[in-house]
C-alpha positions in Angstrom: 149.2 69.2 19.7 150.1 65.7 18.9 153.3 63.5 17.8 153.6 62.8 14.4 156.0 59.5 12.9 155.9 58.0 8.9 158.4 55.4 8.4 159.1 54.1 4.7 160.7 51.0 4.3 160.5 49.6 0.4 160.9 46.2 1.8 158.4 46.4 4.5 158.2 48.4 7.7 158.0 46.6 11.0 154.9 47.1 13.0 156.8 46.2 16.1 159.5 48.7 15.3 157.1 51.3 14.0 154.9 50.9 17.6 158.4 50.9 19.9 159.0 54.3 18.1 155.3 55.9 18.3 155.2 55.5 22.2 158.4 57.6 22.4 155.9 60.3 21.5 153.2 59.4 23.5 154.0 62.6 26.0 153.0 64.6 22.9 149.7 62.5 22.6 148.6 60.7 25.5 145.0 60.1 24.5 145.1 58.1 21.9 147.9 56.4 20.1 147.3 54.5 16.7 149.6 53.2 13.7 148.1 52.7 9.9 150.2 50.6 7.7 149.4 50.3 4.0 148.7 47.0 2.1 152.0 46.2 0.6 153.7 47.7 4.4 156.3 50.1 2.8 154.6 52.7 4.7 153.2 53.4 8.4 152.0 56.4 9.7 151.4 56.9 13.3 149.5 59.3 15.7 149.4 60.2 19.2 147.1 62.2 20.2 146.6 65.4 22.9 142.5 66.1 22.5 142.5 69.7 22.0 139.4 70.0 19.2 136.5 67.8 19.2 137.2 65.9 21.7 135.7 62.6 20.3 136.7 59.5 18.8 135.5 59.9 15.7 138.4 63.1 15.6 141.1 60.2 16.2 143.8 59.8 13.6 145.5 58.9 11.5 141.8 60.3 9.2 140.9 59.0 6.3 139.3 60.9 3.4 135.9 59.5 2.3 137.0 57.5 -0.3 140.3 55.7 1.1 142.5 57.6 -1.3 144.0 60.0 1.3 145.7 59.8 4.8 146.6 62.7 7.5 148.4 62.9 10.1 148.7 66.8 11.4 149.9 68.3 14.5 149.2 71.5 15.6 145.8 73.5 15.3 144.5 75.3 12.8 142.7 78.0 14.4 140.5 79.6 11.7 138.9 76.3 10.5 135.6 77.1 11.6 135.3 80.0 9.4 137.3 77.9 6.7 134.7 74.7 7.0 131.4 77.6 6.4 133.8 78.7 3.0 133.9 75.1 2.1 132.3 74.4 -1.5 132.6 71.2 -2.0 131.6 67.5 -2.1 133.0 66.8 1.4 130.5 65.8 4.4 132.0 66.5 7.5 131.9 64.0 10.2 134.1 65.3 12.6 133.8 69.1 14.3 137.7 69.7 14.8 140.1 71.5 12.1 141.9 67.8 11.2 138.6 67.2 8.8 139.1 70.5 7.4 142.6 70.4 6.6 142.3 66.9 5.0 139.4 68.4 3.1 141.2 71.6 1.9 144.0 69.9 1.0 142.6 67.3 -1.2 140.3 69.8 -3.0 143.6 72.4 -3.6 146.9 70.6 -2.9 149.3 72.6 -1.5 147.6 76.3 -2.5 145.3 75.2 0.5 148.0 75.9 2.9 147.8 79.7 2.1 144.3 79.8 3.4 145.3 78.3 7.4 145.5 80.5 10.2 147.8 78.6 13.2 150.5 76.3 13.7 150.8 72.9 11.9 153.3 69.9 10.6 151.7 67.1 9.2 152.2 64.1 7.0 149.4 63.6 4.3 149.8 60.0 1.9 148.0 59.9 -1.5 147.6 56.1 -2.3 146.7 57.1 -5.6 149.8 58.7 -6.2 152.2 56.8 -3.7 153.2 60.2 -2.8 153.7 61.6 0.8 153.3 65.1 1.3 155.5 66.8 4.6 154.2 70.1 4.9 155.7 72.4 7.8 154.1 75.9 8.9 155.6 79.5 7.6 157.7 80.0 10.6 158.4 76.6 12.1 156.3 76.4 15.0 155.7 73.1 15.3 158.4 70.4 14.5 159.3 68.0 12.0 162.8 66.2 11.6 163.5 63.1 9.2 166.6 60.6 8.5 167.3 58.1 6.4 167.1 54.9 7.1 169.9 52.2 6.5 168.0 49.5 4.5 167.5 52.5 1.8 164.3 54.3 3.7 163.4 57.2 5.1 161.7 57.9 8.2 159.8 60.7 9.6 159.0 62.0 13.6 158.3 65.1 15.5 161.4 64.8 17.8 164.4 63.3 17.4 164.4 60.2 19.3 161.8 57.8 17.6 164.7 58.6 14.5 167.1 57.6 16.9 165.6 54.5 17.9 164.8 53.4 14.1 168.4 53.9 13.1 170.1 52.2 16.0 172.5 54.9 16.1 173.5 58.3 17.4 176.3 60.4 15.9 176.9 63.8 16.6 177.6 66.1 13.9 180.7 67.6 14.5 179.8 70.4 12.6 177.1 71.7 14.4 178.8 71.5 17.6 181.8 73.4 16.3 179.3 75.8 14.9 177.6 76.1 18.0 180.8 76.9 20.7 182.4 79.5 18.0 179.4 81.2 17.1 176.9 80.6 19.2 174.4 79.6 16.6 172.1 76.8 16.4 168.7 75.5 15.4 169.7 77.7 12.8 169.5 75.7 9.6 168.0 72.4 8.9 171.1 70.4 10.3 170.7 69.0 14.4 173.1 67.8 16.9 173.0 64.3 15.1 174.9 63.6 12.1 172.2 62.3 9.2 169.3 63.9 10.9 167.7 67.1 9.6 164.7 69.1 10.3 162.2 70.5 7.8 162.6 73.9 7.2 159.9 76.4 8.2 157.6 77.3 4.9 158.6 74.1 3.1 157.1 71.1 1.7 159.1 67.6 1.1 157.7 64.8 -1.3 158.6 61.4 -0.9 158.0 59.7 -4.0 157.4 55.5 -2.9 157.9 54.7 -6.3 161.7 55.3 -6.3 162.6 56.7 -2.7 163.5 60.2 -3.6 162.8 62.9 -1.3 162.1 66.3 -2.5 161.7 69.4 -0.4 160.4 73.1 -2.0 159.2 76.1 0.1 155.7 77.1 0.0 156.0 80.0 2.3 158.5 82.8 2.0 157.6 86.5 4.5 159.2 88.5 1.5 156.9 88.1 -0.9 153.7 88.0 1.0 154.6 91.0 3.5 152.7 94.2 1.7 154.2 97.3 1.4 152.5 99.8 3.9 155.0 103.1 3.6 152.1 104.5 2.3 149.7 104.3 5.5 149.5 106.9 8.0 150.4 106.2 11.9 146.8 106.3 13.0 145.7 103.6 10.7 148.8 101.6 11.4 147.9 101.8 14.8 144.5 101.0 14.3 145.1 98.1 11.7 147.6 96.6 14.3 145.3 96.8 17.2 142.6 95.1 15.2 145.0 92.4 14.4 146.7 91.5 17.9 142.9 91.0 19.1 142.0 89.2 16.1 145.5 87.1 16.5 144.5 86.5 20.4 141.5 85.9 20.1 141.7 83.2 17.2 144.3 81.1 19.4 142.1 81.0 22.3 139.8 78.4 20.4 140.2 75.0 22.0 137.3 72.3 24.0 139.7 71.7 26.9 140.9 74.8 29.4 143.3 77.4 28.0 145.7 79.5 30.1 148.7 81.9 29.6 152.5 81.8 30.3 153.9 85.7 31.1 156.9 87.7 32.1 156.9 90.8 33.3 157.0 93.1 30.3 154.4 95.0 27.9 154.4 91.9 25.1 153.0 89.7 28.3 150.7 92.4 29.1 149.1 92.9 25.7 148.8 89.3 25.5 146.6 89.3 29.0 144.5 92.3 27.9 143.5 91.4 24.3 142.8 87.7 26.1 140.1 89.3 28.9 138.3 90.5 26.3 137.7 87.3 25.2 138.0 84.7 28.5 137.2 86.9 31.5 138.7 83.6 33.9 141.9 83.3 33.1 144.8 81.2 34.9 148.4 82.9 34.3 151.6 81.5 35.0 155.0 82.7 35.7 158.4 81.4 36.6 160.6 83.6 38.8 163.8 83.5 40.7 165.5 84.8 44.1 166.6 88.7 44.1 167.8 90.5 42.3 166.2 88.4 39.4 162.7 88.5 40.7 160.1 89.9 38.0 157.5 89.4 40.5 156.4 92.9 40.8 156.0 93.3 37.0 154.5 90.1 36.7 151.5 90.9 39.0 150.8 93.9 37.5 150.8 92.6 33.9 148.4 89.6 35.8 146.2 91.8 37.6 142.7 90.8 37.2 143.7 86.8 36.4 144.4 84.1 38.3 148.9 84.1 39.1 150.2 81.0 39.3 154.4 81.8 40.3 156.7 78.9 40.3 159.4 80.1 42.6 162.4 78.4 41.8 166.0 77.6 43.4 169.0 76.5 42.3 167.9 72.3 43.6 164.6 73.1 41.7 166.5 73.4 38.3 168.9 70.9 39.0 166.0 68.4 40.0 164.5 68.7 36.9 168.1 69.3 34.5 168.7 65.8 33.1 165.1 65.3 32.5 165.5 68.2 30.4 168.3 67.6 29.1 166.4 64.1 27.4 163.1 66.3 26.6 165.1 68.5 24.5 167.5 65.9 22.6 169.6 68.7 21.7 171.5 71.6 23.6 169.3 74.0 25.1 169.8 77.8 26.2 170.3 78.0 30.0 168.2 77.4 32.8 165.4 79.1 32.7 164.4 76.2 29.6 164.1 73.7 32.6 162.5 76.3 34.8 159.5 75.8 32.3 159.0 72.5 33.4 157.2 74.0 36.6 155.0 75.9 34.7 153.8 72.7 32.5 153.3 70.8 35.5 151.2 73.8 37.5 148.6 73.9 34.4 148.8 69.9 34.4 147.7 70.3 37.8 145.1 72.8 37.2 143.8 71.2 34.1 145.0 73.6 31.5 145.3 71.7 28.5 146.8 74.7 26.4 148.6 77.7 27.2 149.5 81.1 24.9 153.1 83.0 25.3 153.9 86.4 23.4 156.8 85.4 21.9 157.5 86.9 18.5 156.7 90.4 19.1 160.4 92.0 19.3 161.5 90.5 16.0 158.2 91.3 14.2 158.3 94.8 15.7 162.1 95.4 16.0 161.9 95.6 20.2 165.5 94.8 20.3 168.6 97.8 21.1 170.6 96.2 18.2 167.7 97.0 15.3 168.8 100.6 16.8 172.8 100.1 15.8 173.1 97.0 13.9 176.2 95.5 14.2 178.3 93.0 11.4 177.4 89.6 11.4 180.9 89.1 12.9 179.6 91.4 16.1 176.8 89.6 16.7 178.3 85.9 17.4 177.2 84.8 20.5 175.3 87.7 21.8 172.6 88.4 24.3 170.0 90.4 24.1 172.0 92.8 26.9 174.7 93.5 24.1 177.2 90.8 26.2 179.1 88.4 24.8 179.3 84.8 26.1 181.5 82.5 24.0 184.8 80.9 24.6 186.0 79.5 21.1 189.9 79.5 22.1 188.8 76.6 23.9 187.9 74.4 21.2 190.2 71.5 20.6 192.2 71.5 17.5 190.8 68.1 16.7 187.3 69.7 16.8 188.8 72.2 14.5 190.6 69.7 12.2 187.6 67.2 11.9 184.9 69.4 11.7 184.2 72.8 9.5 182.8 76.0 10.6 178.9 75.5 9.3 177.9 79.4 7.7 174.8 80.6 8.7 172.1 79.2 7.0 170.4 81.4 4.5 166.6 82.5 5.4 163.8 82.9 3.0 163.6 86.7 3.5 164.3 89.1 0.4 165.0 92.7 0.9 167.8 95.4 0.9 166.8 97.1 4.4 169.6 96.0 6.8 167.5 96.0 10.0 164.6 94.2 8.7 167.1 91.5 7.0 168.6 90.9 10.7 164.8 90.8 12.0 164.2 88.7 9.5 167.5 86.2 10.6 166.0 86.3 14.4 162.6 85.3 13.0 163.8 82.4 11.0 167.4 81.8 11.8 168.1 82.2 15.1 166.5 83.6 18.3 162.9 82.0 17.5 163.5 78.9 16.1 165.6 78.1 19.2 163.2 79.3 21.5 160.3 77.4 19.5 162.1 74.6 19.9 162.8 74.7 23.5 159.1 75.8 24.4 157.8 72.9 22.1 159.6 70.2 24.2 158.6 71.4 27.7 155.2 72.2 27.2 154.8 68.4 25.5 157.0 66.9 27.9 153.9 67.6 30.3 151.6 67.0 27.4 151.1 70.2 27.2 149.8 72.8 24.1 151.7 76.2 23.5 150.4 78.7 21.0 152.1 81.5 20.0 149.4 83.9 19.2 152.2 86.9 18.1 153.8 85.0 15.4 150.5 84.6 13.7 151.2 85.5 9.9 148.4 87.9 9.6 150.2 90.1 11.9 153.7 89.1 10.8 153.3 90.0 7.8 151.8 93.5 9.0 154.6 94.1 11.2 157.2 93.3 8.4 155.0 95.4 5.5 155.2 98.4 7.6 158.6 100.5 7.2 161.3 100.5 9.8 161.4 103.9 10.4 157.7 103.5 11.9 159.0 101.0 14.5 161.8 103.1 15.5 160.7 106.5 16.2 162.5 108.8 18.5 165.2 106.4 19.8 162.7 103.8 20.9 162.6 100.0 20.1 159.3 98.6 18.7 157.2 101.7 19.1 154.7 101.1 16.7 154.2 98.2 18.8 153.9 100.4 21.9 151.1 102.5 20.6 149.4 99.4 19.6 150.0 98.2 23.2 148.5 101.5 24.9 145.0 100.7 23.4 145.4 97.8 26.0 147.3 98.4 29.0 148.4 102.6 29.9 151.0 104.9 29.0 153.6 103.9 31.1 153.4 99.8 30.9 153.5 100.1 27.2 156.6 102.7 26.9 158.9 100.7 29.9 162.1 99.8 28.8 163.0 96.7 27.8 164.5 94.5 30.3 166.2 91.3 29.6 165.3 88.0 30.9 168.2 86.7 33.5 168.7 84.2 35.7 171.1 83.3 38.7 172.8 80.9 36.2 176.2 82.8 35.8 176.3 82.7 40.0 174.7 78.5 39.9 177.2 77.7 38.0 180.6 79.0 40.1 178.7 78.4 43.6 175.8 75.9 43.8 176.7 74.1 40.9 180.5 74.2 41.2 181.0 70.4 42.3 178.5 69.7 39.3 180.7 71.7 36.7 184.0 70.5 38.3 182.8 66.6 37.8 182.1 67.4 34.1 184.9 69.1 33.0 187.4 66.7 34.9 185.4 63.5 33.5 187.0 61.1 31.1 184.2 61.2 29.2 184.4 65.0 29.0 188.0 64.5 27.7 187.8 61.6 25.8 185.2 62.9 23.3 188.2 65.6 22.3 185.6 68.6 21.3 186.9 70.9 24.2 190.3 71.0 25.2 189.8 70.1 29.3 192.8 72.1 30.4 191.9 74.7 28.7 188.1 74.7 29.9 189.4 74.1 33.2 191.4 77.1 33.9 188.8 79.1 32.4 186.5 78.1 34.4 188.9 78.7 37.3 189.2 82.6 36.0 185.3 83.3 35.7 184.1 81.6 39.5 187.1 84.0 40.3 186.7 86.7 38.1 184.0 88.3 35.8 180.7 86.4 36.0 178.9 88.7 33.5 177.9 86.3 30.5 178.1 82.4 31.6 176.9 80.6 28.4 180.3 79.1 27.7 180.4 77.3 30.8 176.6 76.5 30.1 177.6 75.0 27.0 180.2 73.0 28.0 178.1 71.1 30.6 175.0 71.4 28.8 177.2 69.3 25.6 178.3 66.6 27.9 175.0 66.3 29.6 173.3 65.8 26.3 176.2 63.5 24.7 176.1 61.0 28.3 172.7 61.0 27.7 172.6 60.3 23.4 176.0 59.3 22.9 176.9 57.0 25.8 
């Protein structure tokens, strides 16, 4: 896991601006930090670096190729390159024993077909000198990040997160847009569009080209699910079992390769418990950690028995602990997050820091892979969806919107996803893979686990079993009125009968009670600030007597309020 930044300028780049904005990743790579301008300086491309693979020097980057003519910078990990360096047949000599070397090599021996043949998570930035072309490649379902901006002497400039853009432009401007999008609908990180007007993130399964011979910028997909999913109505349920118990151990066991310590982050249900069983079988010492929450949101009980057998780290934490830890995460993220539980993750980070567990593995992925959610049962319209939960309850408040919001800014459509089909359930799967619910919690798990400098794999959304879970026809996953039960027969190979057929429970939080009791002098200072008022995208009077009603009232779904604070938070801290 590392921090990635290429900034073009045709009139020269400035090393001094080029270093100020690399060590605003250096939480993502604290090891090592380096910047590699070209000869005529319309280029840099920096590196920091979070030793995960070969943990030597001579692994550093930004890596050359042999001959000069190529140079990579990557983030993420590529977990099958050991197999992929023993299939090499080529003129390469590898130097190095980490997968960097073999994605440079790959990549200049195939171009972009090489990308078809990696296994893990990856964004990187490779420049052919030859060419003056630099190649942006993002993974198939956006795991790790990439955003880029244009620059205002006529540039462009690239950067895992947001702020090294931020600093390069001198500016921050919200996009209006996405903020009305985001308190009407609910949706964001759902499209390549941010928080910040003129800065866009790659899209998952695409490639950009930036052409240094005349600036443009050029982005096509390499990766869509549709077409590489295979059709497996034909296969019986035993080997669809079998084939999908092979391939979560396969999956597991594959994203367990690392030099430094690797650990696990769980909840309390079967997708946690899977995870832990296929990873015994591999790592017999294994650290596990949890975060968990006063009664009756404790998942304590579940947790130790998915945990049994592993070491169980539990971050108890209160309402002060979030709070303690709410601005700072408010800055990690650079954009609106989804509730508190995303700063409760900081704990976590910071117990493995403390334990020396470089990387950690989550099972996220699984209920939009293998359809685990109620709704894939009774799909509703897109209209019925807005602002949902996963408990069916709705949590949005858009009569509250200002009617300048509502003049000045348009209502941004969902963004389409690179999913082809005419099955209505696997579509909406597909729109929680790449639309909605995962990019959003990728996002979110990306910037805590690097604000502690941190790795988090995500074994689950490997595409070998993606595509498996998406080849194999709905009616498989939704036998006899249960969610995901493919899935569950998979999961009984691991854990017993009655861990892998519990009902789904949704992850909660005391955040609808924080926010009328212990947070109430918080929430009452931001929604009677001038600041709040003055930036005219919530009407305050409004938001006020709303806010009145629900501490009052029904506290069953309290994202509104959440976004409401959580906007002004962020804007204080961007946006001044």
């Amino acid at each position: 896991m590392c921090g990635l930044l290429a900034v073009f300028e045709p009139s020269g780049v400035s090393a001094e601006g080029a270093q100020i904005a690399l060590h605003l990743l250096r939480h993502r790579g604290p090891d090592v930090q380096a910047l590699w301008i070209s000869d005529d300086r319309a280029l840099a491309l920096g590196h920091a670096r979070l030793k995960i693979l070969d943990l030597s020097d001579g692994a550093n980057q930004p890596m050359l190729s042999p001959d000069g003519r190529y140079v990579l910078i990557f983030n993420g990990e590529i977990v099958n390159f050991r197999e992929l360096r023993q299939r090499y047949r080529g003129p390469w000599m590898f130097r190095t024993n980490g997968d960097t070397e073999v994605l440079l090599a790959y990549f200049v021996q195939q171009g972009i077909k090489a990308l078809h043949e990696f296994v893990g998570m990856f964004a990187f930035a490779l420049f052919d000198r030859e060419e003056q072309k630099l190649h942006v490649v993002r993974d198939r379902f956006g795991i790790k990040p990439i955003y880029s901006c244009h620059l205002p002497q006529g540039g462009l400039a690239i950067a895992s997160e947001i702020p090294p853009l931020l600093d390069l432009r001198k500016e921050a401007e919200a996009d209006l847009s996405t903020i009305r999008t985001y308190l009407e609908t609910g949706l964001y990180d759902s499209g390549p569009q941010t928080f910040f007007s003129g800065i866009e993130s790659l899209p998952p399964g695409c490639c950009g080209t930036l052409d240094l011979k005349d600036g443009s910028f050029f982005i096509e997909r390499w990766y869509e699910l549709g077409g590489r999913a295979q059709d497996l109505s034909g296969r019986t349920r035993g080997d669809l079992v079998e084939q999908g118990c092979a391939l979560v151990q396969t999956a597991v066991r594959d994203h367990l390769v690392a030099d430094v310590p690797v650990g696990l982050n769980v909840s309390g249900g079967v997708d946690s418990s899977v995870l832990v069983r296929a990873a015994l079988k591999v790592q017999p010492d294994l650290h596990v950690f949890t975060q968990d929450y006063p009664e009756p949101y404790s998942e304590l009980g579940f947790v130790k028995k998915v945990a049994n057998g592993t070491h169980l780290h539990c971050c108890s934490l209160s309402s002060g602990d979030i709070l303690s830890v709410l601005n700072d995460t408010v800055r990690a993220q650079a954009e609106p997050f989804g509730g508190v539980t995303v700063a409760g993750y900081d704990a976590i980070y910071e117990a493995a820091t403390d334990l020396g567990i470089t990387v950690l593995l989550d099972g996220n992925g699984v209920d939009e892979v293998f359809l685990g959610y109620d709704k894939y049962l009774k799909p509703l319209t897109v209209a019925q969806q807005a602002g949902r939960s996963i408990d069916g309850s709705t949590g949005l408040a858009p009569e509250a919107i200002s009617a300048s919001l509502r003049r000045s800014a348009t209502l941004r459509p969902q963004a389409p996803v690179a999913y082809s089909g005419n099955d209505g359930v696997r579509q909406e799967a597909a729109l929680d893979l790449l639309g909605e619910k995962i990019p959003r919690g990728l996002r979110f798990n990306d910037r805590m686990s690097m604000k502690r400098s941190r790795e988090l794999r995500v074994p689950f959304l490997d595409h070998r079993l993606v595509e498996f879970g998406f080849g194999v026809p709905t009616g498989e996953h939704l036998t006899g009125g249960h969610t995901k039960s493919l899935f569950r027969e998979i999961a009984e190979t691991f854990v017993p009968h009655d861990v892998a057929w519990a009902p789904k429970r949704s992850v909660q939080s005391p955040q609808r009670e924080w926010l009328a009791d212990e947070w109430h002098e918080l929430v009452e200072e931001i929604l009677g600030s001038q600041s709040f008022r003055d930036r005219g995208w919530i009407d305050p009077d409004k938001a006020q007597a709303m806010y009145q009603s629900y501490c009052s009232g029904n506290k069953f779904n309290s994202f509104f309020v959440w976004q409401w604070i959580n906007l002004e938070l962020w804007a204080r801290e961007f946006l001044g």
